[in-house]
C-alpha positions as CSV (number, residue, x, y, z in Angstrom):
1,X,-196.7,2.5,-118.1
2,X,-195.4,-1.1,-119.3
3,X,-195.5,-1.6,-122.4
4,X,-199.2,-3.4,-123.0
5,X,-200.7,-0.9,-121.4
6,X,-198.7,2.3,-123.9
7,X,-199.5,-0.3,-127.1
8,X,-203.4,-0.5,-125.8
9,X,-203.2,3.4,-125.1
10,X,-202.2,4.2,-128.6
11,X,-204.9,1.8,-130.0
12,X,-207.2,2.7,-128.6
13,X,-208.0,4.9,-125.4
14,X,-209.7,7.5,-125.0
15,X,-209.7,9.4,-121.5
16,X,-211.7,11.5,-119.5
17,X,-211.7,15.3,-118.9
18,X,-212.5,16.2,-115.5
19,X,-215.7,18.0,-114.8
20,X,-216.5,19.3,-111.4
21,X,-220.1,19.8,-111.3
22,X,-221.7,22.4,-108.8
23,X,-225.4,22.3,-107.5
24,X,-225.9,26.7,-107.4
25,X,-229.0,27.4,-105.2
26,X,-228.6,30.8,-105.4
27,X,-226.0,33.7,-106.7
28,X,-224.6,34.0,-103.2
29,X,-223.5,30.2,-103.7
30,X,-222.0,31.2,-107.2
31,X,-219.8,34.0,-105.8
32,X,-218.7,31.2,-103.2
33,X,-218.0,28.8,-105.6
34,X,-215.9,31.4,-107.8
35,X,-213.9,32.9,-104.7
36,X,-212.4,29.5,-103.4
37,X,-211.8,28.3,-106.9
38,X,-209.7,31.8,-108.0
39,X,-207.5,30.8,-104.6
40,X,-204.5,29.7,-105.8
41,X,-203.0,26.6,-103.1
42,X,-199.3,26.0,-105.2
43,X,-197.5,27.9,-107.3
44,X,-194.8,26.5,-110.1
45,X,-191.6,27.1,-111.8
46,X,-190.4,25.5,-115.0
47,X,-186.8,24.7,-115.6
48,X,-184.9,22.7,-118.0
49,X,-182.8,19.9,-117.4
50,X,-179.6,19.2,-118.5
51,X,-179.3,15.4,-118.9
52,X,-175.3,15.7,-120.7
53,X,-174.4,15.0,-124.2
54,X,-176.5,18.0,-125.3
55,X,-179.9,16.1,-124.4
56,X,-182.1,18.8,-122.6
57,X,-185.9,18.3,-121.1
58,X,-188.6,20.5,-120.3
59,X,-189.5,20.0,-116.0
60,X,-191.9,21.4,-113.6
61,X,-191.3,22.0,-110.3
62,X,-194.6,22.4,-107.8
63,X,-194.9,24.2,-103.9
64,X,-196.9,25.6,-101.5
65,X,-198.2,28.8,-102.4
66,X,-197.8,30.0,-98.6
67,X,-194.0,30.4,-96.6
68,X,-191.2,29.9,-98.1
69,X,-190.0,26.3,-96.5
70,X,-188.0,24.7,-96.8
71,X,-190.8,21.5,-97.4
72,X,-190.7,17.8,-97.9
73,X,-189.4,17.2,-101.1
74,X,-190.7,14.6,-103.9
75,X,-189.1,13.9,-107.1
76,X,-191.7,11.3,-109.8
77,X,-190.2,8.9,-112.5
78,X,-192.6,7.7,-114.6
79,X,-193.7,4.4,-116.5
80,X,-192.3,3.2,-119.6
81,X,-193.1,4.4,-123.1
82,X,-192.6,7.8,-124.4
83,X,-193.7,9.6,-121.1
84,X,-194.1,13.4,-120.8
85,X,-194.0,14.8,-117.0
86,X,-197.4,14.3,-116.2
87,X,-197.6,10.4,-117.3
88,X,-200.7,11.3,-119.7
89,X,-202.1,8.4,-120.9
90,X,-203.6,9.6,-124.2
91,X,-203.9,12.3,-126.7
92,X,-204.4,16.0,-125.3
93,X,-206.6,17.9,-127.9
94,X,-207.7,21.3,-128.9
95,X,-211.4,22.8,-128.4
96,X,-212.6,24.3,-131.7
97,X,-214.4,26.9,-129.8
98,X,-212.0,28.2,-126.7
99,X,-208.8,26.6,-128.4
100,X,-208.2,25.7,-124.6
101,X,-206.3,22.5,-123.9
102,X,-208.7,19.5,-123.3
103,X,-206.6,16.6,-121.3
104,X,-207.2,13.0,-120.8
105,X,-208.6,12.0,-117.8
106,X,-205.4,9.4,-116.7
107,X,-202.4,12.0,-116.3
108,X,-201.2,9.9,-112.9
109,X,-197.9,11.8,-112.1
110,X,-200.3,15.4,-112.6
111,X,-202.5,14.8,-109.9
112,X,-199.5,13.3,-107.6
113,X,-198.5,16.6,-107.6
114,X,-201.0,18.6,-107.4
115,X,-202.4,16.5,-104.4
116,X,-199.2,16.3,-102.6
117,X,-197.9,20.1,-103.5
118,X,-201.7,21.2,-102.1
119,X,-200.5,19.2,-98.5
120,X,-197.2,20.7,-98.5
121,X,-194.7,19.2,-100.7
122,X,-192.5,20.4,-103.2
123,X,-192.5,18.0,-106.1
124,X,-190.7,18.3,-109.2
125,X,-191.9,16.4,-112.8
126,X,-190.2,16.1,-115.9
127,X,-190.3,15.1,-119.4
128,X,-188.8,11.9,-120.9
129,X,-185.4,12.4,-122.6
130,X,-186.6,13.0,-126.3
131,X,-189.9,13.4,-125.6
132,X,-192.2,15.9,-125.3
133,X,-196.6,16.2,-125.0
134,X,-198.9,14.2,-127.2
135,X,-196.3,11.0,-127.2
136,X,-194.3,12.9,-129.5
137,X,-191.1,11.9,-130.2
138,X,-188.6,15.2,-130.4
139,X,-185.8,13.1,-131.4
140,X,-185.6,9.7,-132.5
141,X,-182.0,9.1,-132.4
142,X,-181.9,10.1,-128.4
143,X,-185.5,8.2,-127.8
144,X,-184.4,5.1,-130.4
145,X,-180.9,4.6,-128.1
146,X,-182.2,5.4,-124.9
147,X,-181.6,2.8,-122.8
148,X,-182.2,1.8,-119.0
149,X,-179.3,3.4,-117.6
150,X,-179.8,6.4,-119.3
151,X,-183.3,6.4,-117.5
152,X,-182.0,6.3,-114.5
153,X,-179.5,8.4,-114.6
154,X,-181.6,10.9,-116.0
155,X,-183.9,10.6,-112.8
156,X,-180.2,11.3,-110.5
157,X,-179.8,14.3,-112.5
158,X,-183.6,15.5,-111.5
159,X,-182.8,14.5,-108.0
160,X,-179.8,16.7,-107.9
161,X,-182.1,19.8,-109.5
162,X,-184.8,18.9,-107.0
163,X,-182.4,18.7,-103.8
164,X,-180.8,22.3,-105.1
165,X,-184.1,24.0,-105.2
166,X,-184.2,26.9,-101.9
167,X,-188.1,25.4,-101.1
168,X,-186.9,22.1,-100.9
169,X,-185.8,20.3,-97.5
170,X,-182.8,18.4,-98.7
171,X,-183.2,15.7,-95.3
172,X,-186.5,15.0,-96.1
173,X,-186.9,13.4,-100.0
174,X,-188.9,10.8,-101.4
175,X,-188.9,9.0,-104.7
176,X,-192.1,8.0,-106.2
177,X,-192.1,5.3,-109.4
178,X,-194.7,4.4,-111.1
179,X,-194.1,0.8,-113.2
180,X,-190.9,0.9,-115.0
181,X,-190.2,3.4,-112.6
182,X,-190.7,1.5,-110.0
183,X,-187.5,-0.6,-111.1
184,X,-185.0,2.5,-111.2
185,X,-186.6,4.3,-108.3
186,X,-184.7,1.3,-105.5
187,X,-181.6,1.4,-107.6
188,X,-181.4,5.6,-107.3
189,X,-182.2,4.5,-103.8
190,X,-179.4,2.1,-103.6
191,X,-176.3,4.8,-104.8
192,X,-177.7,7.7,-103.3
193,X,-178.0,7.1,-99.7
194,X,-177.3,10.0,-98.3
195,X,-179.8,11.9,-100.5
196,X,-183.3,9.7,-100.4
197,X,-185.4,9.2,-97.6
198,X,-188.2,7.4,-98.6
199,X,-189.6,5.6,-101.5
200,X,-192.5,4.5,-102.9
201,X,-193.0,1.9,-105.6
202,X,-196.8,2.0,-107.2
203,X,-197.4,-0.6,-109.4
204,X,-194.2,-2.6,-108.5
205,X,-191.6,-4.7,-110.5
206,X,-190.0,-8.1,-108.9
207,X,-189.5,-10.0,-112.0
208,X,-187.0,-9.0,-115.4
209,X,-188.7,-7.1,-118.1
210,X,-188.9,-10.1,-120.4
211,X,-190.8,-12.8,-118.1
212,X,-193.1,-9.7,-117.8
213,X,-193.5,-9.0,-121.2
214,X,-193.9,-12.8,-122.1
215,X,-196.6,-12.5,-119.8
216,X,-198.2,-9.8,-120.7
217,X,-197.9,-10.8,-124.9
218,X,-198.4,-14.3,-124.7
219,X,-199.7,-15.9,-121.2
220,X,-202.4,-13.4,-120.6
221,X,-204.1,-13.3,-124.3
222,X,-203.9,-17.5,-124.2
223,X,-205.5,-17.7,-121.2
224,X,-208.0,-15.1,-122.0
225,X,-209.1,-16.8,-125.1
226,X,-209.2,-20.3,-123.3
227,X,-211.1,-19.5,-120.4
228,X,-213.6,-16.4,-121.9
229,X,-213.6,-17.4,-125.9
230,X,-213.5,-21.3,-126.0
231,X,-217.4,-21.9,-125.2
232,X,-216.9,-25.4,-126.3
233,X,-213.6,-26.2,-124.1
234,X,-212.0,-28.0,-127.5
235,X,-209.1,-25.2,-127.9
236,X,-210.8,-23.4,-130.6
237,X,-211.9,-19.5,-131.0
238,X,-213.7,-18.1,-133.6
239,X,-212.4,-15.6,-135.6
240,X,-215.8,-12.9,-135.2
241,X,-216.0,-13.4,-131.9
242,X,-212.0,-12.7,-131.7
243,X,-212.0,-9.9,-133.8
244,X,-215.2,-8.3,-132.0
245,X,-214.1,-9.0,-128.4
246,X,-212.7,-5.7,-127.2
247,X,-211.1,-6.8,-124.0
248,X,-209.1,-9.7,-126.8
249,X,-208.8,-7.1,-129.2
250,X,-207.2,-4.8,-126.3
251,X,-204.7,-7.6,-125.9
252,X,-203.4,-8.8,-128.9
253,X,-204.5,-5.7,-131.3
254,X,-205.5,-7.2,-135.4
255,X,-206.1,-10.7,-135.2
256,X,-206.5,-10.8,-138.7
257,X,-202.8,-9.3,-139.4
258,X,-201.5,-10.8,-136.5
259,X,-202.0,-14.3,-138.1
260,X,-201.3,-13.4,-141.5
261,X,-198.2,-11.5,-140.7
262,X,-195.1,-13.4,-141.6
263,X,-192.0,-12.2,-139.4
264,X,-188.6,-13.5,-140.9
265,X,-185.1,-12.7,-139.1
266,X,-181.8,-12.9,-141.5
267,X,-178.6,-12.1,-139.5
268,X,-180.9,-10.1,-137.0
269,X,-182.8,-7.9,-139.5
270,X,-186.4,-8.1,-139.5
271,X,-188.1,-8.3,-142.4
272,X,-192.4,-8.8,-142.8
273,X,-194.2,-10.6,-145.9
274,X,-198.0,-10.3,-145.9
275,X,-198.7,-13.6,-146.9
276,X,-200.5,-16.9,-144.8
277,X,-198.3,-17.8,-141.9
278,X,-200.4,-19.0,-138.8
279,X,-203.8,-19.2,-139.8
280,X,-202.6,-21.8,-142.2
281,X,-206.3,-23.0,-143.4
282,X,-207.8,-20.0,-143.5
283,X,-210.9,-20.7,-142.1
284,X,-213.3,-19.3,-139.7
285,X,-212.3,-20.5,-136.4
286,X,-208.5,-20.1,-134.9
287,X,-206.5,-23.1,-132.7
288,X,-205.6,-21.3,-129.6
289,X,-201.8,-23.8,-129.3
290,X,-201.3,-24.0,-132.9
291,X,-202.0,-20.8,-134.4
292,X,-202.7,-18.1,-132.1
293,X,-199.5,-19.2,-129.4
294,X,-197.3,-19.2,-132.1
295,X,-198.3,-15.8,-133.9
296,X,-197.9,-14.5,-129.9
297,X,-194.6,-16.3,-129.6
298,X,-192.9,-14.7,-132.7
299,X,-194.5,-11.5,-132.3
300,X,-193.1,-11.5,-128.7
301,X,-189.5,-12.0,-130.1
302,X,-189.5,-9.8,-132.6
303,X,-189.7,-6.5,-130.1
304,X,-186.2,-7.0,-129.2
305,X,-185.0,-7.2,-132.9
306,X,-182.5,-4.2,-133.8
307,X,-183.3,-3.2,-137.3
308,X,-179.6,-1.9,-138.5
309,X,-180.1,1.8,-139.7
310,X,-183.9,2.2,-139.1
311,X,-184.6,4.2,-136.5
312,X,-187.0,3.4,-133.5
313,X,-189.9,6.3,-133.3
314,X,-192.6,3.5,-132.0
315,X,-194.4,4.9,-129.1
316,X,-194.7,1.5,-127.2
317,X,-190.6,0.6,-127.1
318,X,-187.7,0.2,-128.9
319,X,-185.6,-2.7,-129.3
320,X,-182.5,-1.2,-127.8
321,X,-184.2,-0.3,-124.6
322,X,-186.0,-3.3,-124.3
323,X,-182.4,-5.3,-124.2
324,X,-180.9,-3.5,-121.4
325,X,-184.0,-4.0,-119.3
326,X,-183.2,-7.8,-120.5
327,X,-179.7,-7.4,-119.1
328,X,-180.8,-6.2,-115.8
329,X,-181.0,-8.2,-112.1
330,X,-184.1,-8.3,-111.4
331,X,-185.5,-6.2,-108.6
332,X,-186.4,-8.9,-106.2
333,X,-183.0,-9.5,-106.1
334,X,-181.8,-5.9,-105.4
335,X,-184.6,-4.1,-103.3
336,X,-183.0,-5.8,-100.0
337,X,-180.2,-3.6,-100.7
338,X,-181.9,-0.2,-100.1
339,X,-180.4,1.1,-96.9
340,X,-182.3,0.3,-93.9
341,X,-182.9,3.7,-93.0
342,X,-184.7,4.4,-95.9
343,X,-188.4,3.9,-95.8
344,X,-190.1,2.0,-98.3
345,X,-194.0,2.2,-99.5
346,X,-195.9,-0.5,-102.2
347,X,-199.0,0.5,-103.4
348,X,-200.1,-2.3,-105.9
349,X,-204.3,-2.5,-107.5
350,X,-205.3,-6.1,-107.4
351,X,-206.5,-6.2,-110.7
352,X,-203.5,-5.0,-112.0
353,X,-202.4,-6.7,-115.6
354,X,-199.4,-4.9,-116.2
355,X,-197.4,-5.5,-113.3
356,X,-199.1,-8.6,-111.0
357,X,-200.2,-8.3,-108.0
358,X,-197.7,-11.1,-107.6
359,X,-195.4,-8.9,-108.4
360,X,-195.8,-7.0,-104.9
361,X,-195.9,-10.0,-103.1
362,X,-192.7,-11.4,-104.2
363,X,-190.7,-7.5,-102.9
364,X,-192.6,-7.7,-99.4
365,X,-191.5,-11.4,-98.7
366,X,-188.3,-10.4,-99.7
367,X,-188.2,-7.2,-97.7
368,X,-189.3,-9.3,-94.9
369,X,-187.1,-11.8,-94.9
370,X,-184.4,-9.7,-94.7
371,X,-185.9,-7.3,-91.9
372,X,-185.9,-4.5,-93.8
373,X,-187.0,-2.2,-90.5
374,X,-189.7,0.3,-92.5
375,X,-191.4,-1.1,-95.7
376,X,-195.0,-1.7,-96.1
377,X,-197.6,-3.2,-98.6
378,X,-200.8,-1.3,-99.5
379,X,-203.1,-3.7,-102.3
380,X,-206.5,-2.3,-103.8
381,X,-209.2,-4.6,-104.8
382,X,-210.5,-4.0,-108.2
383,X,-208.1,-1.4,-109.1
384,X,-205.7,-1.7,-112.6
385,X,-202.1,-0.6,-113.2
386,X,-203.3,3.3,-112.9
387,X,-205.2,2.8,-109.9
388,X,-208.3,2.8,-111.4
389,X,-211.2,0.1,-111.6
390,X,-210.7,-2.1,-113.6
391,X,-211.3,-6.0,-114.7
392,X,-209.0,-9.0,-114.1
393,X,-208.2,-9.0,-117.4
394,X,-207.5,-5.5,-119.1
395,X,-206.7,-2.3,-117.2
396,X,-208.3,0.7,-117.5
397,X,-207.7,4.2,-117.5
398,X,-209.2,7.2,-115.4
399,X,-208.3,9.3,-112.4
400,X,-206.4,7.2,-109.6
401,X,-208.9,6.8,-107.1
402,X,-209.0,9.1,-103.9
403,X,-208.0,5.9,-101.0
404,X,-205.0,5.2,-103.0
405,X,-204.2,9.3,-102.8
406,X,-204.9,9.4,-99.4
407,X,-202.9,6.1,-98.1
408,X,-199.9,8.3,-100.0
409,X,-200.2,11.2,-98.3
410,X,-201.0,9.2,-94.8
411,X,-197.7,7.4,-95.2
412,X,-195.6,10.6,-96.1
413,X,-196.7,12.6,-93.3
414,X,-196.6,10.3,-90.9
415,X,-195.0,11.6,-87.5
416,X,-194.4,8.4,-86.2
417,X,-192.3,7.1,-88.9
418,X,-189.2,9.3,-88.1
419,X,-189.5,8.1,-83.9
420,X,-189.8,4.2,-84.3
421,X,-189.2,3.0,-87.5
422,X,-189.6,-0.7,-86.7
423,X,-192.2,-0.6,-83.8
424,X,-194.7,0.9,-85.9
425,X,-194.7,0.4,-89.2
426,X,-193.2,-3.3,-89.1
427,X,-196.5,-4.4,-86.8
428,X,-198.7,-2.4,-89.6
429,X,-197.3,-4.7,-92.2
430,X,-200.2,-6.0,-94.4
């Protein structure tokens, strides 16, 4: 996930559990209902990967519980943020009476697998370098120095562990990236030719990291609070209504520490004073341009600040990986270098706050231009950066809804795709 919507998680989410709720008319009906649920449709193997320099992390690779393949192959890189293998967005906890796992209801890259693994893929999941369930951080020093390129290595490594695996077709592998993965999934694309045959970006990058963020940390909350909180239209919010709106609250956390938070930099060390910064009068209502922009503004620069010695355990981002995400070309300006025989699916929710729908728009008029022979644009009305409903203004989490699934599994499994490339899925363009 970008890194809003961890910050938002971590605040404060909470996520569903799946129940699936039978109507029983009689016992016959129960044994049913227990003899296709005890039918097992995959099976699974965990590994370990070995990332180099002693780094290690926990994987999961899921197939077909029938034949022995070889099958399609799919390898999943997740969002950003400290991101186990299923991409659980929340806190799993423990039932006082079963002591059974109970799961948040947003674990994206867990029901990717299971859907596709059910249909006849092999797809393989793994942990974050340094990081484990529960957005627990195993080790700060790898997670605090981690930066893009490690990332993205990492995912080659998987992709070489995927490709080795006896169930897995080594001609027929896709990538799937979700946000920040999303940005490394063309570039693995890019230097592995020979071993990637599709991809598929879902909640797609064009833009650097930083115009993002700026968006996300500054535009989005200002224009929020002008368009939703100024009732009077003369660039003033109160400081209740801030404080009690949950969508603002969402965005830009404590209003109340954000403005009284002073944020000094000497020689690149940060260092806070809780004293009167912003809010300079101190009174009940808050000026959108000169107090809240400017609280945003700082606050925005100070996530790139490298504190010498301290040592970055935040689960939204540290400051080291946000710079080389800074340093990066931006993907709009790389994606027309995938190869041209390698196929290339964006699924983007409308409502998305995270990552645009703009965002989308800019890669397929690029991909167009350039006559990229097999891309193509899915968008979801009303859906967030998870795929889930949400507004225009905060996304929401839950189960990604069953279309979005389906238009996956559609695409992957197409016969078509493999015989005429450009006839068929060029003219399907949306």
């Amino acid at each position: 996930m970008f890194l809003s919507t961890v910050k938002i998680m971590a605040m404060s989410i909470s996520v569903f559990f799946i129940f699936l709720l039978f109507s029983i008319v009689s016992s016959k009906s129960i044994l049913t209902v227990n003899a296709q649920s005890d039918l097992p449709t995959t099976k699974h193997r965990d590994l370990v990967l070995d990332l180099g320099n002693n780094i290690t992390t926990n994987a999961k690779l899921l197939y077909p519980s029938v034949g022995h393949g070889p099958y399609p192959g799919v390898l999943l890189i997740h969002g950003s943020g400290p991101t186990d293998m299923n991409e659980t967005l929340g806190y799993i906890h423990i039932d006082n009476k079963t002591g059974s796992k109970i799961y948040p209801t947003a674990r994206p890259f867990f029901q990717i697998a299971e859907y596709l693994s059910d249909r006849g893929f092999v797809v393989l999941q793994y942990d974050k370098r340094g990081i484990a369930e529960n957005l627990t951080v195993l080790d700060s020093n790898v997670w605090g120095n981690t930066t893009f390129n490690d990332l993205k290595q990492d995912s080659e490594k998987a992709l070489e562990v995927l490709i080795q695996q006896p169930e897995v077709d080594a001609n027929k592998v896709t990538l799937i990236g979700h946000s920040e993965g999303a940005i490394i999934v063309p570039r693995v694309a890019i230097d592995n030719p020979d071993k990637v045959d599709n991809i598929i970006l879902m909640g797609s990058v064009a833009q650097n990291l930083d115009e993002l963020l700026y968006l996300q940390a500054v535009k989005t909350p200002i224009l929020y609070a002008q368009e939703v909180l100024d009732h009077n239209n003369n660039g003033l919010i109160s400081v209740q209504q801030a404080t009690e709106n949950p969508v603002f609250s969402g965005m830009v956390g404590n209003i109340t520490l954000l403005l009284t938070q002073n944020t000094t930099y000497v020689n690149e060390i940060k260092t806070r004073q809780p004293q009167p910064d912003f809010n300079t009068n101190n009174d009940e209502f808050i000026s959108i341009n000169d107090e809240l922009k400017p609280a945003l503004v700082k606050r925005y620069e100070s996530f790139s600040i490298v504190i010498p010695g301290e040592k970055c355990s935040d689960i939204a981002a540290c400051p080291i990986w946000l710079r080389s995400h800074y340093a990066l070309t931006p993907t709009l300006y790389i994606i027309g270098k995938v190869p041209s025989d390698t196929s290339i699916l964006i699924q983007q929710g409308e409502n998305d706050t995270q990552t645009p729908i703009q965002q989308a728009f800019l890669l397929q008029q690029r991909l167009t231009e350039l006559n990229h022979p097999d891309h193509n644009l899915k968008t979801y009305p009303d859906l967030g950066h998870v795929f889930y409903p949400s507004s225009q203004w905060l996304t929401n989490v839950g189960p990604i809804q069953e279309n979005v699934m389906q238009d996956l599994f559609d695409w992957l499994s197409n016969p078509t795709r493999g015989l005429s490339k450009v006839d068929v899925l060029s003219s399907s363009f949306q």
